[in-house]
PASEBA-1860 file (N, C-alpha, C; in nm, 3 decimals):
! residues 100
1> XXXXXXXX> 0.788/-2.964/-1.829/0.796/-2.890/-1.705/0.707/-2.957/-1.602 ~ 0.761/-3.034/-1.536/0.669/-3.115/-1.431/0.630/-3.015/-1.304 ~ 0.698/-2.921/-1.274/0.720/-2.814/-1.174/0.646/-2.678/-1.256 ~ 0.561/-2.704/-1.231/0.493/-2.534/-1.312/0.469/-2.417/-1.213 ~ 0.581/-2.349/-1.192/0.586/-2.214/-1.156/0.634/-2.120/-1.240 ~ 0.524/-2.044/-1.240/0.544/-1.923/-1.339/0.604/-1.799/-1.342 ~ 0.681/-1.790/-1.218/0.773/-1.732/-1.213/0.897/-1.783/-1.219 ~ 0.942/-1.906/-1.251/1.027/-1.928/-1.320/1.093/-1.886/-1.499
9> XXXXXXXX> 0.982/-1.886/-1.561/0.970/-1.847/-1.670/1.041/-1.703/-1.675 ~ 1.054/-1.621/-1.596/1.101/-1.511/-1.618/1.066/-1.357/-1.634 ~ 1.058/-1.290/-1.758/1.019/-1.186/-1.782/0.876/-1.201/-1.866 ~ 0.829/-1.107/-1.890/0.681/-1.092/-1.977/0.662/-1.183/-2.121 ~ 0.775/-1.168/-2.221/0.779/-1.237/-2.307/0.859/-1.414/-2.298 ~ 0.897/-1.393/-2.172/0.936/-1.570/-2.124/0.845/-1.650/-2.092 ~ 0.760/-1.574/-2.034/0.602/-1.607/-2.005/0.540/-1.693/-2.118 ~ 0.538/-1.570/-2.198/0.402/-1.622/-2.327/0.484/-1.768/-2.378
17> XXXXXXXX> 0.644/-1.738/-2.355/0.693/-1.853/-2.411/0.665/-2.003/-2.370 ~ 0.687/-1.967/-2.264/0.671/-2.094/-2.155/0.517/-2.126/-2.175 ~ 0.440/-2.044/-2.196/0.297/-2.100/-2.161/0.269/-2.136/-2.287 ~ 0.301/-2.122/-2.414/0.295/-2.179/-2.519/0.332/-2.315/-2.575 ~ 0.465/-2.293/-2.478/0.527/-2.475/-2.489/0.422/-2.571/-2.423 ~ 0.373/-2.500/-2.325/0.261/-2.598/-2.227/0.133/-2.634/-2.304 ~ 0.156/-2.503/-2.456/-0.040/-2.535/-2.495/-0.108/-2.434/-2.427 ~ -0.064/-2.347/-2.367/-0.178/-2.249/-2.231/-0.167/-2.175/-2.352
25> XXXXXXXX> -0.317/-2.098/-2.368/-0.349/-1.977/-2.416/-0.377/-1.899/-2.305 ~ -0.325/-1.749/-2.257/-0.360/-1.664/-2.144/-0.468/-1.591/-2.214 ~ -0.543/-1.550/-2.120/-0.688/-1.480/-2.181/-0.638/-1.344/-2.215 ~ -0.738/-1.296/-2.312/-0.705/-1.157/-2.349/-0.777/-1.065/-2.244 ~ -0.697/-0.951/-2.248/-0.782/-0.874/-2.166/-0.785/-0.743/-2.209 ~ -0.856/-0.614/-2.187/-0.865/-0.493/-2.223/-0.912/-0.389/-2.135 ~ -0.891/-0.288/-2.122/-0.969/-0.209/-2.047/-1.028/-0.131/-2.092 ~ -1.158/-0.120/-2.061/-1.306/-0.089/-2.083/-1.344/0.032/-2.004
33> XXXXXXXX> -1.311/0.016/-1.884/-1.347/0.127/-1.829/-1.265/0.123/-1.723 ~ -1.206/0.261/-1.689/-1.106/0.302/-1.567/-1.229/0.438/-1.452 ~ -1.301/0.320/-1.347/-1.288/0.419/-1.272/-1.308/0.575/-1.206 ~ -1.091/0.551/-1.158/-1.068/0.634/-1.150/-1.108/0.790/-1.250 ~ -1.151/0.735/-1.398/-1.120/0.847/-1.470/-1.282/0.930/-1.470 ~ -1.395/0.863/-1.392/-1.470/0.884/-1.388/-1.488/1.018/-1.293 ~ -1.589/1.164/-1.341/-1.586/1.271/-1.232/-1.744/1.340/-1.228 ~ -1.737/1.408/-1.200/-1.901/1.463/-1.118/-1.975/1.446/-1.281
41> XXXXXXXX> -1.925/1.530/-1.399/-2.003/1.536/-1.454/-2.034/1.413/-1.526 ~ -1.999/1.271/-1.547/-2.042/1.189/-1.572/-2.138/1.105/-1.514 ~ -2.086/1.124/-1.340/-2.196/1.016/-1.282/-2.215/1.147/-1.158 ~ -2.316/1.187/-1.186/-2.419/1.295/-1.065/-2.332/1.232/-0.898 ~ -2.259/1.359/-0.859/-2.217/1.324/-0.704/-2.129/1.166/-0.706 ~ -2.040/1.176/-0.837/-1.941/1.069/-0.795/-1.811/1.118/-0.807 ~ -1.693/1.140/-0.721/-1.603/1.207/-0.684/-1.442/1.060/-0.676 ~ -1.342/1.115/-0.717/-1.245/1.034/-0.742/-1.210/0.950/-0.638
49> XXXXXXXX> -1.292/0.984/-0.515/-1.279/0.923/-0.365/-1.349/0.818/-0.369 ~ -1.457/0.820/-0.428/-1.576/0.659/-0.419/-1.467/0.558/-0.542 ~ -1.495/0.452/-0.482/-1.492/0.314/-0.501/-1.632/0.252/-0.538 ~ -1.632/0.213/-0.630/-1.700/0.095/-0.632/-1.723/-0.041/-0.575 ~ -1.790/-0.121/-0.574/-1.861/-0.240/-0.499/-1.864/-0.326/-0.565 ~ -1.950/-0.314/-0.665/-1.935/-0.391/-0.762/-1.993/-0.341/-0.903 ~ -2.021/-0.399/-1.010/-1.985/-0.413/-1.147/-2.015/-0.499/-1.189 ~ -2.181/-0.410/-1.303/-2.258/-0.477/-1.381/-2.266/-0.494/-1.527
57> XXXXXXXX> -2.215/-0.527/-1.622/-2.252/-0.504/-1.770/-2.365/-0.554/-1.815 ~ -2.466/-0.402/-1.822/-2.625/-0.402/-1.842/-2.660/-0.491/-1.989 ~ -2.555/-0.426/-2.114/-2.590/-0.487/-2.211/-2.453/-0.373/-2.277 ~ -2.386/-0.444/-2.401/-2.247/-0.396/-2.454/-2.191/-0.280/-2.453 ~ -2.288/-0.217/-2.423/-2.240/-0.032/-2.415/-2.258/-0.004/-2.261 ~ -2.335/-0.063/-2.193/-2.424/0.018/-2.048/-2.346/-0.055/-1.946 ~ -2.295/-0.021/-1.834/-2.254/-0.090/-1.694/-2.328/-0.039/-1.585 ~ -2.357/-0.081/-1.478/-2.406/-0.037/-1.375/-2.299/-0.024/-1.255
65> XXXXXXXX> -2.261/0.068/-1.151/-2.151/0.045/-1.082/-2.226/0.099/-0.917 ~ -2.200/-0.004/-0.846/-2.281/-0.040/-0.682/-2.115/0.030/-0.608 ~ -2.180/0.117/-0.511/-2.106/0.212/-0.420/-2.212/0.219/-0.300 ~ -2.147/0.136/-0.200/-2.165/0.138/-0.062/-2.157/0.271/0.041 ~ -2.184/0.255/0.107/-2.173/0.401/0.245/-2.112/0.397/0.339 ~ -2.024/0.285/0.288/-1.935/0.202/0.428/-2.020/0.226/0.534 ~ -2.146/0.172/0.593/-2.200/0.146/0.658/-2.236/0.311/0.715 ~ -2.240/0.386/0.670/-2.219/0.528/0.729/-2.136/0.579/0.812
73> XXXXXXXX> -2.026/0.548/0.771/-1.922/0.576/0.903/-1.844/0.732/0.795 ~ -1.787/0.762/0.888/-1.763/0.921/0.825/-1.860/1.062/0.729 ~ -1.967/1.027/0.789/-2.062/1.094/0.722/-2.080/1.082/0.570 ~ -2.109/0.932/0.537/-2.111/0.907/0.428/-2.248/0.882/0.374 ~ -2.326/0.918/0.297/-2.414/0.955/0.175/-2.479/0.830/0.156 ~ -2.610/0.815/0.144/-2.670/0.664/0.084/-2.570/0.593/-0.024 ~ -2.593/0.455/-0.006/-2.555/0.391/-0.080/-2.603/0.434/-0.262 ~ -2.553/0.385/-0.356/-2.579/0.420/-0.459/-2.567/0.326/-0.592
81> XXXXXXXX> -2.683/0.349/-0.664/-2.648/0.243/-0.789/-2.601/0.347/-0.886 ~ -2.536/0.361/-0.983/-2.483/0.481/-1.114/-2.523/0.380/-1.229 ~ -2.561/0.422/-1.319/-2.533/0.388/-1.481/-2.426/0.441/-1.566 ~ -2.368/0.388/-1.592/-2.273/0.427/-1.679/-2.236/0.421/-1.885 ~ -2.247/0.481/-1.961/-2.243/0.449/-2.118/-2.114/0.435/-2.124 ~ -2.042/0.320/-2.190/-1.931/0.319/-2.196/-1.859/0.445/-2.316 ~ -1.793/0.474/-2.305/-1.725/0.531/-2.445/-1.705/0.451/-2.558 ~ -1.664/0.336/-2.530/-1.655/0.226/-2.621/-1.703/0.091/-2.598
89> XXXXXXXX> -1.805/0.056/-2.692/-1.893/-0.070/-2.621/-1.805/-0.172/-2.620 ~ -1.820/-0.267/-2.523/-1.739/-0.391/-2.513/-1.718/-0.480/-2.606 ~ -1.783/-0.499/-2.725/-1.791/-0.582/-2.788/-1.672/-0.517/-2.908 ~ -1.665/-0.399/-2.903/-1.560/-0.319/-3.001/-1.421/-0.313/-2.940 ~ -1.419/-0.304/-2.809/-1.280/-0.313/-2.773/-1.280/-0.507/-2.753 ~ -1.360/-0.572/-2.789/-1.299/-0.720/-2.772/-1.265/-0.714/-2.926 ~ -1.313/-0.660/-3.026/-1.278/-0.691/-3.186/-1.155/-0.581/-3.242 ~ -1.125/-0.515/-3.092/-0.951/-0.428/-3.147/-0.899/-0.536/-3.081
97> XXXX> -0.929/-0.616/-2.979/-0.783/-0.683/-2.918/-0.747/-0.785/-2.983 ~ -0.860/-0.772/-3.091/-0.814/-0.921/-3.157/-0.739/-0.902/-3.271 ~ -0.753/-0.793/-3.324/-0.681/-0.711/-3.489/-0.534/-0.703/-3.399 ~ -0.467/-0.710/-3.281/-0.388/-0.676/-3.234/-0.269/-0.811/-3.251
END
């Protein structure tokens, strides 16, 4: 394939095909933490409306998650750092994706 566009390949499993003929391994991925699913009583005054900023993994179980004040525009609240315990430490959902 001198022309590597990957949407040529097609559907989801044409994919893995194509990228296999090439030798590409695609990275695994998992989700660890959603967010959205996060509500008051986990993180003190965090509401399905905040966004995050950014996203720290303290150490395999712990994340830290940075929420801005959009500069205070709409009567918005100090900025904020949260801690978070994962439900499932990272290192356990990397050793299910691999039994997979």
């Amino acid at each position: 394939m001198a022309n590597l566009t990957f949407d040529k390949f097609g559907g989801w499993q044409e994919t893995i095909d194509g990228l296999e003929e090439l030798k590409i391994s695609p990275a695994k991925k998992a989700l660890v933490m959603d967010t959205g699913d996060i509500r008051d009583s986990t993180i003190e005054g965090w509401t399905e409306a905040d966004k995050q900023e950014g996203v720290v993994l303290l150490n395999p179980c712990v994340v830290a998650l940075g929420n801005d004040n959009d500069f205070g525009l709409e009567g918005q609240g100090a900025s904020r750092l949260s801690i978070v315990q994962l439900e499932k430490c990272v290192d356990d959902v990397y050793a299910d994706s691999l039994a997979v």
